[in-house]
Backbone bond lengths (Angstrom), bond angles and torsions (degrees), N, CA, C in turn:
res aa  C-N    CA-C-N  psi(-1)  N-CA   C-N-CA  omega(-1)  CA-C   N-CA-C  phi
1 X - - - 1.463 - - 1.525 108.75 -
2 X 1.295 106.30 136.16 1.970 109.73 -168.14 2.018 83.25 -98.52
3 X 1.411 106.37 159.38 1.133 94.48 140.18 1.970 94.70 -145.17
4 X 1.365 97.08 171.86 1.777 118.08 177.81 1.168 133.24 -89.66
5 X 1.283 149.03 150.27 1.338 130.86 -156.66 1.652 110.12 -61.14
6 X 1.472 121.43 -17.86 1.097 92.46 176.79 1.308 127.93 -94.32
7 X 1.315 112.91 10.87 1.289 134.29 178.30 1.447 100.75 -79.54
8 X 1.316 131.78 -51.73 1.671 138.60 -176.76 1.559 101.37 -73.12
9 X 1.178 141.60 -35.10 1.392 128.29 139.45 1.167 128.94 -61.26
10 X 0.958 127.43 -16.59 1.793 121.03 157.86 1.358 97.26 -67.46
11 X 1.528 138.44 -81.14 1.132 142.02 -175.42 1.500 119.88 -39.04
12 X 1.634 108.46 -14.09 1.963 87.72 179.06 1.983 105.02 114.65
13 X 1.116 110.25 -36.69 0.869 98.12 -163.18 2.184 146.06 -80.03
14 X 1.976 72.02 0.58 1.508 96.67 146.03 1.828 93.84 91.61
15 X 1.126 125.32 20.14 1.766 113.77 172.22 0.973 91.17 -112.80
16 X 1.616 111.11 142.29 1.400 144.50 135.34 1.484 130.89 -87.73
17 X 1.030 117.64 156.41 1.805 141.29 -160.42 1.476 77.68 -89.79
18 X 1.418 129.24 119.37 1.448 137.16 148.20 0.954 95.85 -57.35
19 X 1.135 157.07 -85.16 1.421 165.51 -142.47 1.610 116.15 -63.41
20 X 1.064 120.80 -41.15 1.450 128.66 159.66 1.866 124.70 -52.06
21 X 1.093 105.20 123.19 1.952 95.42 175.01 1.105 100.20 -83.99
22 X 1.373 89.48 -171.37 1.750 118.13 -167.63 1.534 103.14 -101.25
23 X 1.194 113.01 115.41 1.835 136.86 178.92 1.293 101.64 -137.80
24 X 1.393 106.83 112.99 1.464 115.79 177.15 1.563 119.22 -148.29
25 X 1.224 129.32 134.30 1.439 133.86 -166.28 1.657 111.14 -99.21
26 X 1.601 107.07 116.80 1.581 96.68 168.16 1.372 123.57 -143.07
27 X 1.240 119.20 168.48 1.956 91.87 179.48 1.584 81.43 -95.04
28 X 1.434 85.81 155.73 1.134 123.54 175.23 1.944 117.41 -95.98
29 X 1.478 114.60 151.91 1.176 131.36 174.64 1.522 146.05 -148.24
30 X 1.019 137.75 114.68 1.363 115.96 -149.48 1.305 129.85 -68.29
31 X 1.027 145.19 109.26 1.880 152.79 160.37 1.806 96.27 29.54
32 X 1.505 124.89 -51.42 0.948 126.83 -168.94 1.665 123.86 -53.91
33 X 1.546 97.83 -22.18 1.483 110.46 -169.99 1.058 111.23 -95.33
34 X 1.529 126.32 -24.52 0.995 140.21 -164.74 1.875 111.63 -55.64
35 X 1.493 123.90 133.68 1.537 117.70 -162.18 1.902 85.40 -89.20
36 X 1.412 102.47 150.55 1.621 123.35 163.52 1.580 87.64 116.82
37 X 1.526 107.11 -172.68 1.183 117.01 173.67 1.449 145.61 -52.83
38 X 0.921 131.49 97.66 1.657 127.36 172.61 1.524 127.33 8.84
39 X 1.161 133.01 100.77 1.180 140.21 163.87 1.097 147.13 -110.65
40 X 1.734 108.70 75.19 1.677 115.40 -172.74 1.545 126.17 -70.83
41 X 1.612 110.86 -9.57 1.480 104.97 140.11 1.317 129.16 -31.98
42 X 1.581 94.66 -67.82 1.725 83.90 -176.67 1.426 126.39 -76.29
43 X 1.259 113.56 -27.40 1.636 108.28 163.56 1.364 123.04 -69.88
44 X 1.277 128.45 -14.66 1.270 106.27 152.59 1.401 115.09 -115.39
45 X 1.615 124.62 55.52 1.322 138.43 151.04 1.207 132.82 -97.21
46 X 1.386 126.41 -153.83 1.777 133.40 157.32 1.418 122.99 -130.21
47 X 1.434 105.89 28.42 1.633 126.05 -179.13 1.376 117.91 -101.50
48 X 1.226 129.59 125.99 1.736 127.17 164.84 1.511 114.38 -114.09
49 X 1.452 112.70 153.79 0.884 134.26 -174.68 1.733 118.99 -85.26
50 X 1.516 149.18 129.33 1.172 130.17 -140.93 1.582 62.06 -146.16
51 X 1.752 92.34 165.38 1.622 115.32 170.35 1.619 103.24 -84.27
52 X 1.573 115.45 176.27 1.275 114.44 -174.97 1.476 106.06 -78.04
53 X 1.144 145.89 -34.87 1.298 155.98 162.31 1.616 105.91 -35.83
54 X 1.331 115.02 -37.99 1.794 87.98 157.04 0.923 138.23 -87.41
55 X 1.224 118.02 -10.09 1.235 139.03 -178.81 1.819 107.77 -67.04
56 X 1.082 126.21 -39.16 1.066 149.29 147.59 1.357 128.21 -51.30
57 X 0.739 139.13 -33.81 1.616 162.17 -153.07 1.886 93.31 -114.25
58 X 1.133 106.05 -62.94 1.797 119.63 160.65 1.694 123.09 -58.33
59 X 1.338 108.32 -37.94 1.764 85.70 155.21 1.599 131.73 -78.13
60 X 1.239 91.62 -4.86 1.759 99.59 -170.59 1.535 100.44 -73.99
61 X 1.408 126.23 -25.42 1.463 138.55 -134.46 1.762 96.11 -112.36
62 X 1.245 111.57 155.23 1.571 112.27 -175.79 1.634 95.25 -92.01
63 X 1.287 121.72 58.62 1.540 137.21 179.23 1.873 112.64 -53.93
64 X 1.027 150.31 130.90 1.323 138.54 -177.19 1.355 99.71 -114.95
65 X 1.832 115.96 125.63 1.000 123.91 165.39 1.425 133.62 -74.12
66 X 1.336 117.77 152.64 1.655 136.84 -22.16 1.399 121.72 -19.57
67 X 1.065 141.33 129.56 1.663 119.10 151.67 1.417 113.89 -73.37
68 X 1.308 110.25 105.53 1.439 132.27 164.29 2.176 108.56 -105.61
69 X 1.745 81.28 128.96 1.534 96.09 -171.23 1.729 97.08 -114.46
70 X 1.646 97.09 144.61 1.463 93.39 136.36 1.350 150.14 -100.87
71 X 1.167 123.95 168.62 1.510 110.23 -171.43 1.801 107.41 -134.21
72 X 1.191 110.88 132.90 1.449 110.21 -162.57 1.744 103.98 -141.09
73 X 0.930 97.42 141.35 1.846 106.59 -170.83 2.090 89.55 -115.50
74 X 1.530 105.23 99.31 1.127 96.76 163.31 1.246 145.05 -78.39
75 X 1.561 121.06 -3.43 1.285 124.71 176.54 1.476 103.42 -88.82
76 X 1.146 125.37 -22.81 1.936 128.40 175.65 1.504 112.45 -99.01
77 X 1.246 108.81 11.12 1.384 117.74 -175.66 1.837 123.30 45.75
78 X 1.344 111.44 18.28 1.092 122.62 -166.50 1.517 117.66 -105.50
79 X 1.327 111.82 122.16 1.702 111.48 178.31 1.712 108.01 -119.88
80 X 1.414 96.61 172.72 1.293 113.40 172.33 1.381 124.93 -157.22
81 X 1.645 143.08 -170.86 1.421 127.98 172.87 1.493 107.44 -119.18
82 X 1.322 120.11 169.53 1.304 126.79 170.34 1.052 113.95 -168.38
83 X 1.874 115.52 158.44 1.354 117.96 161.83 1.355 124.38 -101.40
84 X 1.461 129.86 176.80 1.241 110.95 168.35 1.659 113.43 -113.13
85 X 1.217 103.15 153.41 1.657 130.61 -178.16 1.494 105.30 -73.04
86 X 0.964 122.69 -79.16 1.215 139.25 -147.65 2.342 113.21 -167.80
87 X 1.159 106.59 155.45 1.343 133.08 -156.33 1.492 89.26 -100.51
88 X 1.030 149.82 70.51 2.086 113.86 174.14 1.586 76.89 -175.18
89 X 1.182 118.79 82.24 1.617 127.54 161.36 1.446 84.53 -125.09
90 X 1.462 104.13 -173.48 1.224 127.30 174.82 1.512 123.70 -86.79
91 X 0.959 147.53 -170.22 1.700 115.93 -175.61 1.901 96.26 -124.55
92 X 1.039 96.36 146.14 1.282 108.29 -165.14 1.590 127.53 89.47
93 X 1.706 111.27 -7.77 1.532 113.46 154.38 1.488 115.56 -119.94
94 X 1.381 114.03 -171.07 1.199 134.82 178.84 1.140 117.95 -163.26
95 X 1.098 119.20 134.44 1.594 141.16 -172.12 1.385 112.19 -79.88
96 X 1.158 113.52 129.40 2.066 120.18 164.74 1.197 107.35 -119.01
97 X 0.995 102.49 161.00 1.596 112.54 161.63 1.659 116.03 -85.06
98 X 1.085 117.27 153.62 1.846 122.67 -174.73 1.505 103.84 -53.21
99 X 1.491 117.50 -38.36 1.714 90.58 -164.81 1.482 107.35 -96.95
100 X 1.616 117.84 2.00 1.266 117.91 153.13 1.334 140.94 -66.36
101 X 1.895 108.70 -32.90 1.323 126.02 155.03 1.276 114.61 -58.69
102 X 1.442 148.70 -23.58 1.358 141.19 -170.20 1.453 94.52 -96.82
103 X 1.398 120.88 -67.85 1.471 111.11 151.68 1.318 125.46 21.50
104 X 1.183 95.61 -95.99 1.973 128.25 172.60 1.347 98.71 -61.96
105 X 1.039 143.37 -20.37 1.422 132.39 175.68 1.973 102.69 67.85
106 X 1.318 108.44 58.19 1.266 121.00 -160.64 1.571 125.52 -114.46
107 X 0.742 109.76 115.07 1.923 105.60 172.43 1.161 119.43 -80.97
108 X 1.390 127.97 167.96 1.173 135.18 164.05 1.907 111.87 -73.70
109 X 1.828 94.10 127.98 1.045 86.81 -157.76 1.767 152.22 104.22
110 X 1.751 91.69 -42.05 1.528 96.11 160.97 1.665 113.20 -61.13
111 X 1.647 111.52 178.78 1.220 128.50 -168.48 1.418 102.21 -104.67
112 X 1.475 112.02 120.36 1.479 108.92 158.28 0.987 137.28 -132.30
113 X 1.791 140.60 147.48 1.153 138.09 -163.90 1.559 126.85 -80.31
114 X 1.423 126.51 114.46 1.491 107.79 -168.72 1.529 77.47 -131.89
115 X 1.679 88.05 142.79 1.825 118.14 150.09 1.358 126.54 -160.44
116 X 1.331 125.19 127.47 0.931 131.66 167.29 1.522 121.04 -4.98
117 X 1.682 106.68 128.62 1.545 120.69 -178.83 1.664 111.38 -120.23
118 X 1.253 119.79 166.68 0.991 117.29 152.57 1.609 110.46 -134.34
119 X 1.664 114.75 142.07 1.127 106.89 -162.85 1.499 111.43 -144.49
120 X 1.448 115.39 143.47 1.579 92.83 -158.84 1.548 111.05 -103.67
121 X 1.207 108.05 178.33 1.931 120.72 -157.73 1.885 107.70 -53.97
122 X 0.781 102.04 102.72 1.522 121.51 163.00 1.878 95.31 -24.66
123 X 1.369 125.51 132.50 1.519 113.63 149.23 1.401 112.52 -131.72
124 X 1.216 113.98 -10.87 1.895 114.03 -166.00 1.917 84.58 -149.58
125 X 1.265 121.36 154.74 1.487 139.46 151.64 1.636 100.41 -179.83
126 X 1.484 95.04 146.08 1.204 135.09 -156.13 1.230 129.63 -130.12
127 X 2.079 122.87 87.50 1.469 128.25 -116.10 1.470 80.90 -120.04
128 X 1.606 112.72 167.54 1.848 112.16 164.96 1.484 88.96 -132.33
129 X 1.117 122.66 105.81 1.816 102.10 147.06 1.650 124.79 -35.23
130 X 1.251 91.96 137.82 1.688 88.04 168.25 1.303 132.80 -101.64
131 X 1.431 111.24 13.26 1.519 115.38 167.29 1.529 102.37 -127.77
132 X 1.230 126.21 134.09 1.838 121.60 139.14 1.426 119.17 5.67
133 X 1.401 105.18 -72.05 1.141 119.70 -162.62 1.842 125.19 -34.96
134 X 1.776 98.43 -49.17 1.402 99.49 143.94 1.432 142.09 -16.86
135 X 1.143 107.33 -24.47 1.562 119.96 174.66 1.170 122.17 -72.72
136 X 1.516 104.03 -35.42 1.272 106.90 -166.33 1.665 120.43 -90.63
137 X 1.546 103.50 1.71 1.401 117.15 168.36 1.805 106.73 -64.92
138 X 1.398 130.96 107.55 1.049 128.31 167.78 1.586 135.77 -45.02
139 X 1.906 103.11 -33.87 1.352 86.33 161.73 1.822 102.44 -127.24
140 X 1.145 115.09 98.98 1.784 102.09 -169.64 1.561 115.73 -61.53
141 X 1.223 103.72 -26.32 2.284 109.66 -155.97 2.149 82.10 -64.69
142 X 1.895 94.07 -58.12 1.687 74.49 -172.95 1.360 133.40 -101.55
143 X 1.678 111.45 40.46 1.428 133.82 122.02 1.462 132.94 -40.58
144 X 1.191 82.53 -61.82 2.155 93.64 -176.98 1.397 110.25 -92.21
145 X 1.408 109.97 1.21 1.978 109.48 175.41 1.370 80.70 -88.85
146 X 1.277 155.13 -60.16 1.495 142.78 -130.02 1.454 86.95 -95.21
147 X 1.662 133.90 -37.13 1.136 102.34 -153.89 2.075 98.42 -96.91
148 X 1.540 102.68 -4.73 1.381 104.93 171.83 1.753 118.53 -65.32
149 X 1.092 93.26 -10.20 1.739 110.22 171.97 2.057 110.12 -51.51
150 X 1.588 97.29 -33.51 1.151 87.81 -166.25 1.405 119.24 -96.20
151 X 1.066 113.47 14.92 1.549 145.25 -173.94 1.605 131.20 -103.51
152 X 0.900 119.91 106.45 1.385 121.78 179.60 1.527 113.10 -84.63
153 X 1.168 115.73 -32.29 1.977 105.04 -164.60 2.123 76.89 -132.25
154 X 1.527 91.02 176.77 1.842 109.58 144.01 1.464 91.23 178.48
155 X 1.504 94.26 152.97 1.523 128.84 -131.16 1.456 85.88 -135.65
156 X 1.457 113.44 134.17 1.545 130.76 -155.84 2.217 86.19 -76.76
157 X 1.059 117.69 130.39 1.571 112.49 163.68 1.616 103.89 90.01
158 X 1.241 120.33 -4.16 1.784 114.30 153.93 1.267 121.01 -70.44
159 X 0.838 130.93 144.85 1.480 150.13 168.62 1.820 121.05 -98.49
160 X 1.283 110.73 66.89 1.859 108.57 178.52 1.116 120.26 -53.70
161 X 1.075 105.32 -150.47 1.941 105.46 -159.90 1.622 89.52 175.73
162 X 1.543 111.39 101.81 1.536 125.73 172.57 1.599 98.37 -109.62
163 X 1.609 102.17 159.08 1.578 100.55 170.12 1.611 110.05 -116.33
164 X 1.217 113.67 -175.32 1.353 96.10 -178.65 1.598 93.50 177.93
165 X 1.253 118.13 109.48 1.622 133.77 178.69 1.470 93.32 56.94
166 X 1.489 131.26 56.80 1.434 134.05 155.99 1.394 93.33 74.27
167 X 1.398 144.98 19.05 1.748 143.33 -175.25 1.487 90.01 -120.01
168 X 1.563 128.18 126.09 1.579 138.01 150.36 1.549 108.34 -59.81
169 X 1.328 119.82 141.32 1.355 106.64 166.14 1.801 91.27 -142.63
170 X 1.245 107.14 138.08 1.197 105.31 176.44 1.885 118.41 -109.76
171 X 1.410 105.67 140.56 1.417 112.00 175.26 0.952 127.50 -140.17
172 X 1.820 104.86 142.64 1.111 107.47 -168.02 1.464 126.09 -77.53
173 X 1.611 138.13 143.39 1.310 112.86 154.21 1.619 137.26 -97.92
174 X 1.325 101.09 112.20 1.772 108.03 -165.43 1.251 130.55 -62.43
175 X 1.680 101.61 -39.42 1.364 118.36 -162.56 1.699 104.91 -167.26
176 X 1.363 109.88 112.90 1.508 128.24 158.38 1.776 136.14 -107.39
177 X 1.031 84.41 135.18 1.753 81.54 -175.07 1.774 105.75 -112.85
178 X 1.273 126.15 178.37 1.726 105.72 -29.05 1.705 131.08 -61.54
179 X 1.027 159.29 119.41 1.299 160.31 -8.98 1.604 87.33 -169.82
180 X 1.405 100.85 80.17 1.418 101.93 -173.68 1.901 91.97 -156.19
181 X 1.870 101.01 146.67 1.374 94.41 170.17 1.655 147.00 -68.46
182 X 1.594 100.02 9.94 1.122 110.26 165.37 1.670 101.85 -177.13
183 X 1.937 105.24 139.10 1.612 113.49 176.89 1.475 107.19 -90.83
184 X 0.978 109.46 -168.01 1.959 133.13 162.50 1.572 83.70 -120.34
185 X 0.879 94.46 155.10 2.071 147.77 138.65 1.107 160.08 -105.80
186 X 1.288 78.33 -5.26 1.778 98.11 162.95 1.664 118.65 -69.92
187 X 1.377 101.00 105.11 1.666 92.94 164.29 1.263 115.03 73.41
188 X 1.507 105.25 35.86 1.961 104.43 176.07 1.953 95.42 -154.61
189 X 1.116 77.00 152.25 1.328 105.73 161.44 1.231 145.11 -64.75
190 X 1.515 124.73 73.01 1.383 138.85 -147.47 1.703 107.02 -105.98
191 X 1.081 105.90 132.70 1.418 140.58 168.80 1.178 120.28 -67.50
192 X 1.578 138.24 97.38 1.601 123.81 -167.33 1.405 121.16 -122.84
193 X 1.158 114.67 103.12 1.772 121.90 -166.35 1.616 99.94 -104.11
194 X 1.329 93.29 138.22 1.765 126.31 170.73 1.400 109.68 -92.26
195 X 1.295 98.69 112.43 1.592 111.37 144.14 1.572 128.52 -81.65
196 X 1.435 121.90 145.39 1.758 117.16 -177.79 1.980 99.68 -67.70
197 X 1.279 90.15 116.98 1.642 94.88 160.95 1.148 149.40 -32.91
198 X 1.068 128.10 102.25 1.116 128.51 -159.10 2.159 114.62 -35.48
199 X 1.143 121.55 149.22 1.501 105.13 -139.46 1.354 146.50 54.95
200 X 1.099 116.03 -8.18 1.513 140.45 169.72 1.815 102.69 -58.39
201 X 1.485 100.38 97.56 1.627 103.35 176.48 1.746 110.23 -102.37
202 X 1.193 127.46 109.67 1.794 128.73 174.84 1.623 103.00 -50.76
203 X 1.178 116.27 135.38 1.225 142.46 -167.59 2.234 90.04 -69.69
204 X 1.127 112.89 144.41 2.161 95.74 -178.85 1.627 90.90 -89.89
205 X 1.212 111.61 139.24 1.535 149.57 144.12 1.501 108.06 -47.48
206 X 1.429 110.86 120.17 1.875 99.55 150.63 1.336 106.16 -70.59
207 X 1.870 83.88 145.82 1.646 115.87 -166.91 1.418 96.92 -69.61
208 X 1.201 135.25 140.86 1.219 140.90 151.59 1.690 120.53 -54.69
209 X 0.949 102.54 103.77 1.961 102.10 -169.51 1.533 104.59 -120.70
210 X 1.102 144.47 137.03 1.422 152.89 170.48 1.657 102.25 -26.57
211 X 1.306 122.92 -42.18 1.630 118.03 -167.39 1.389 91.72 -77.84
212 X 1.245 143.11 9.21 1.684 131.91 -155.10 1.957 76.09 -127.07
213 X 1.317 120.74 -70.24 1.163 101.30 179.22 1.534 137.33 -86.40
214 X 1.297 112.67 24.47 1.519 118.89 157.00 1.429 103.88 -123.31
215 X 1.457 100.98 136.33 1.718 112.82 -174.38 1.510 90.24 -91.59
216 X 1.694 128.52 116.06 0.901 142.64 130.69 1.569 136.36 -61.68
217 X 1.357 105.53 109.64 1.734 121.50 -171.69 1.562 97.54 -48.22
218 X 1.711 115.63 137.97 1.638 99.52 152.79 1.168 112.63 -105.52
219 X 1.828 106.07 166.71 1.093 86.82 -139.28 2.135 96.22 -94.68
220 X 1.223 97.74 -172.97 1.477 104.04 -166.74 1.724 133.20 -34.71
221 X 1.050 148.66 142.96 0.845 114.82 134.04 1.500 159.83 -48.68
222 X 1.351 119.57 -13.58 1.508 127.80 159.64 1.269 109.28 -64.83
223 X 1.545 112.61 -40.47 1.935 109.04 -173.44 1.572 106.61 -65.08
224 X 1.011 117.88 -16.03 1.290 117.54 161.44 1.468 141.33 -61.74
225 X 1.653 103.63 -47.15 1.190 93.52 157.76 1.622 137.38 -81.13
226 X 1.133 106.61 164.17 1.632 124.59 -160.88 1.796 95.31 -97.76
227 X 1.537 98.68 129.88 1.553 101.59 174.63 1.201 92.49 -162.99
228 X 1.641 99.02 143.77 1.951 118.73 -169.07 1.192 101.86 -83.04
229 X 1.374 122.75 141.30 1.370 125.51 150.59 1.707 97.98 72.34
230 X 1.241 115.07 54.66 0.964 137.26 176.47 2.173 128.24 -76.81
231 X 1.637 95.35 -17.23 1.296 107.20 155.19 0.970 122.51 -82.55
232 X 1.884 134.37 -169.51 0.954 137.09 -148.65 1.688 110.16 -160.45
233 X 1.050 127.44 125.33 1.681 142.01 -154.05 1.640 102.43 -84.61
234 X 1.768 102.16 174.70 1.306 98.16 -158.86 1.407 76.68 -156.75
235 X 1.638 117.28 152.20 1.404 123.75 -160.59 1.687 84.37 -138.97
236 X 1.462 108.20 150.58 1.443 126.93 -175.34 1.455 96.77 -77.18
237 X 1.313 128.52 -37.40 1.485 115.80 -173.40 1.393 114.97 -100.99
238 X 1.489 119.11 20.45 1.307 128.07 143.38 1.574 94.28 100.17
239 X 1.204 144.55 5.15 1.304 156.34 -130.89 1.399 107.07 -124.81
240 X 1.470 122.50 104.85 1.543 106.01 -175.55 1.438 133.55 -32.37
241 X 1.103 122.56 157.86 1.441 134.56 143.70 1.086 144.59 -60.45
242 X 1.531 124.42 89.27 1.655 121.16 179.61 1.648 106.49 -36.62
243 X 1.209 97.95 152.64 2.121 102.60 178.02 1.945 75.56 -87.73
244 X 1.191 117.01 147.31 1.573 126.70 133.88 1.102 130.15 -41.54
245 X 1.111 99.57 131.02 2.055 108.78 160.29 1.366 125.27 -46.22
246 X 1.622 109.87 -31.80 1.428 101.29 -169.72 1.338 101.04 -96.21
247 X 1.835 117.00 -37.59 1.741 106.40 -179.49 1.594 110.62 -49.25
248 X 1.524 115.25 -51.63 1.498 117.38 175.78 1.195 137.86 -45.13
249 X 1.573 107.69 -24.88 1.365 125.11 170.71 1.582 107.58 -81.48
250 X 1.507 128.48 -57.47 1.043 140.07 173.44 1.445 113.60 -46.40
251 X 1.557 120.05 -58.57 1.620 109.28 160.68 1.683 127.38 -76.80
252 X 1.393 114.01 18.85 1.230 112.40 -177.45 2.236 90.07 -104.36
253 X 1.040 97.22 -21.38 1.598 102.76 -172.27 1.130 107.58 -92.12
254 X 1.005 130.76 -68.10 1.594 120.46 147.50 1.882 130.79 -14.21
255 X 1.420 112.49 -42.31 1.311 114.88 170.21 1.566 103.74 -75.73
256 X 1.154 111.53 -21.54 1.635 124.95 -159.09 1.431 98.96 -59.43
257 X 1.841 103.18 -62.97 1.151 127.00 -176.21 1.515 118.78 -59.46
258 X 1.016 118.10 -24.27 1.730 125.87 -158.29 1.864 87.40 -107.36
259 X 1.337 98.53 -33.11 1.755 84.63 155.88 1.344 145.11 3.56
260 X 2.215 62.75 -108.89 1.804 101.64 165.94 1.403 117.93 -41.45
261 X 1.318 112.99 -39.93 1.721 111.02 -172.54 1.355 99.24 -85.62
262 X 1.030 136.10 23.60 1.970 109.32 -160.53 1.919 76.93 -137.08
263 X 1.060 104.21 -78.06 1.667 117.04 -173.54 1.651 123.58 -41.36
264 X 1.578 95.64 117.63 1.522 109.15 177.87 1.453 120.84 -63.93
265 X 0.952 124.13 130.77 1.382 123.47 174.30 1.850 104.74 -51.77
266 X 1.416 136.77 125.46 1.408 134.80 167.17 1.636 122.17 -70.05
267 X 1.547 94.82 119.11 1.175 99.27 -158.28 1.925 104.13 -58.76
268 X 1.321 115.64 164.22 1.668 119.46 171.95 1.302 116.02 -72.01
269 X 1.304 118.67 141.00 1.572 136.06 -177.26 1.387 103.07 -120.72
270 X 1.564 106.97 98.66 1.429 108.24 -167.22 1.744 90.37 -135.71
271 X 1.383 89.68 143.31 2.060 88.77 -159.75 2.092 100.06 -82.48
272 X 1.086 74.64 -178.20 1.792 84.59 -171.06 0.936 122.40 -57.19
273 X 2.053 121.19 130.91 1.558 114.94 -177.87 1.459 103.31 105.22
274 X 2.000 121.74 -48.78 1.414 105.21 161.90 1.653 145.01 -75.27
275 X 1.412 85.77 134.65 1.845 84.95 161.02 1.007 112.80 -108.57
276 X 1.884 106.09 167.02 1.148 94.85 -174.62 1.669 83.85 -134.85
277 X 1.254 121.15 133.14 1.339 139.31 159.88 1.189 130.96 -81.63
278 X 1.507 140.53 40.29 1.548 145.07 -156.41 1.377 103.25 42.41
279 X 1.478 84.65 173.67 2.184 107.83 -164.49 2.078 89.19 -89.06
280 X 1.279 119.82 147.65 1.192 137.43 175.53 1.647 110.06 -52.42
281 X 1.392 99.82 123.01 1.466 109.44 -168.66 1.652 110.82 -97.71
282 X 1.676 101.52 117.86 1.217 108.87 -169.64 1.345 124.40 -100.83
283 X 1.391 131.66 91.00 1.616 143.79 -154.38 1.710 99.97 -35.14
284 X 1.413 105.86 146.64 1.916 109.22 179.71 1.840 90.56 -75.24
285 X 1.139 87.59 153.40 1.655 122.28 -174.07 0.938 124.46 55.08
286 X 1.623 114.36 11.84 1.998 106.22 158.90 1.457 112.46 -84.52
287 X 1.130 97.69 154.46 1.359 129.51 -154.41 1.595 98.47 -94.37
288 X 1.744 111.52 138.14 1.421 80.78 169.50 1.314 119.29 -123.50
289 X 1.434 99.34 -158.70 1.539 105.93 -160.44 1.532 118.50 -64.96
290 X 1.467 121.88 160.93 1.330 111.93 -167.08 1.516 151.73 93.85
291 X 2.123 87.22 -21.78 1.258 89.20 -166.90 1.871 88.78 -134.74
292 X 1.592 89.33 127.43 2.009 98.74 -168.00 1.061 100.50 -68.20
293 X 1.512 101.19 146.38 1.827 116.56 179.07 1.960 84.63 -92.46
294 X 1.336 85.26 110.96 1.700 92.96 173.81 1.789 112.04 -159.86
295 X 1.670 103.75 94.40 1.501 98.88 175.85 1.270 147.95 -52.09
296 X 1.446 100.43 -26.59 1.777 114.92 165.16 1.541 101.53 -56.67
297 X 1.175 130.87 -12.83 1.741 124.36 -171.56 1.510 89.48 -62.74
298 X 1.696 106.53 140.61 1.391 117.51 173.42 1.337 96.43 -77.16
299 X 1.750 102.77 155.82 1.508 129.42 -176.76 1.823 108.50 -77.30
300 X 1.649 101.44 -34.84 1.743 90.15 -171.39 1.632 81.44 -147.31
301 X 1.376 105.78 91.44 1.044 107.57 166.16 1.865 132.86 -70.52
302 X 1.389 91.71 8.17 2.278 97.80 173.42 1.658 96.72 -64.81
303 X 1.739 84.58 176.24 1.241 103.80 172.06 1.232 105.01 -107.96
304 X 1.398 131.48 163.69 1.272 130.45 151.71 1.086 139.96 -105.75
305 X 1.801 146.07 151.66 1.207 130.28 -163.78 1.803 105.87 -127.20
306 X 1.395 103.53 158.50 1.765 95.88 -161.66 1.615 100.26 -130.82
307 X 1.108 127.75 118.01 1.787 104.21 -178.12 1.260 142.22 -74.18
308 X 1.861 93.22 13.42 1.473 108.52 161.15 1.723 119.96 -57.79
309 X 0.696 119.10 116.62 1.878 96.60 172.94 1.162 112.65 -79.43
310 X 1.407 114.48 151.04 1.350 141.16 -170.66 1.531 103.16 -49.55
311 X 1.334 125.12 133.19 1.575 115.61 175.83 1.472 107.82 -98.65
């Protein structure tokens, strides 16, 4: 009787199929439950935690480093990628992080499928925050480089969850290159494009309209002003036209007026060393000099004329 390697692993006797990957079923649980100290690395990373038994099971195997796994929830039809952290769960679970469980569309407890991936070098992906709020991070690119540290793969249509001064911000991933459903990050050179945030409204632009790009002259000031009888006469013997006394007066008063409003006062030309402190201020109702305070002074001192003649 032959038996096959998986027969000598049923029996105990400890060989594995080099050739075979790593497919293994566990329930799953979130980072939060996990006993020992607190680790918000990994909850806000892309790393899980495996029992020591894979770890084992994974050196036997022609595994290619990184070990990057996938992870797939077959009753929700939903997958995703990951790396692993560390070996020291309990055997028969595995640890996620929270925004990987929503991800997976996952409970505490359900069963999920992980096996080994291989996945190739990340060079371009292309994230949206999903709140505004993102904005208000002053420098975002080296936000998500420090917190991409904790990440081994991302998977075109996940949604992470970084922290940042005690605030979650979650993002989406839209678009990764090269054009595959999930990169690595390990040790390459990645390309990181912003999308406007979801709620993110652009402030409106003036429309570009022909009057915006042709500079139209205005028009004069003379066409402005208003003056009567503004045409000009014609004589039977072909002989110009005197201008009138009264139009000339009328447009000489008119310029008069448009003057006053238009014309700067000229500034003073006073030579070097002077100031000048205003003209001497003379109090209302003094009288001035020269002229005698004397009431007998006649009121209308003219003469008058009568067209009687003198007899």
């Amino acid at each position: 009787m032959q038996y096959g390697y998986d027969e000598f692993e049923q029996f105990g006797f400890g060989l594995h199929n080099p050739n075979r990957g790593f497919v293994e079923m566990y329930r799953c649980y979130p980072v939060i439950m996990m006993q020992g100290n607190e680790r918000q690395n990994v909850n806000f990373g892309g790393k899980i935690i495996l029992p020591p038994s894979a770890l084992a099971k994974l050196a036997s195997l022609n595994i290619v480093y990184p070990m990057l796994f996938e992870l797939r929830n077959n009753v929700k039809q939903r997958h995703s990628h990951a790396g692993v952290l560390e070996f020291i769960a309990e055997e028969g679970r595995v640890y996620l992080p929270h925004w990987m469980m929503q991800t997976l569309l996952l409970e505490e407890g359900d069963l999920i499928e992980i096996k080994n991936a291989s996945l190739p070098l990340g060079s371009y992906v292309k994230i949206q925050p999903q709140t505004v709020d993102f904005l208000d991070i002053s420098d975002p690119k080296a936000v998500l480089e420090n917190a991409l540290r904790n990440f081994s793969t991302l998977t075109q249509g996940d949604i992470i969850q970084i922290n940042y001064n005690n605030k979650i911000y979650e993002i989406l991933v839209l678009e990764v290159k090269p054009l595959n459903n999930g990169i690595s990050i390990v040790e390459t050179d990645l390309e990181v494009d912003f999308a406007p945030p979801v709620g993110y409204v652009e402030k409106p632009q003036p429309k570009n309209t022909m009057a915006n790009k042709i500079k139209i002259e205005e028009p004069s000031i003379e066409s402005k002003k208003w003056t009567a009888f503004r045409g000009s006469g014609q004589r039977l013997n072909g002989k110009a036209v005197k201008a009138s006394s009264s139009a000339t007066s009328n447009s000489s008063a008119t310029s008069n007026i448009d003057n006053l409003n238009e014309n700067i006062p000229a500034p003073l030309n006073l030579p070097f060393g002077k100031l000048f402190f205003g003209y001497k201020v003379v109090p209302f109702g003094e009288k001035k000099q020269g002229i005698a305070d004397d009431d007998s002074a006649p009121l209308f001192p003219g003469e008058g004329q009568t067209l009687r003649p003198p007899r």
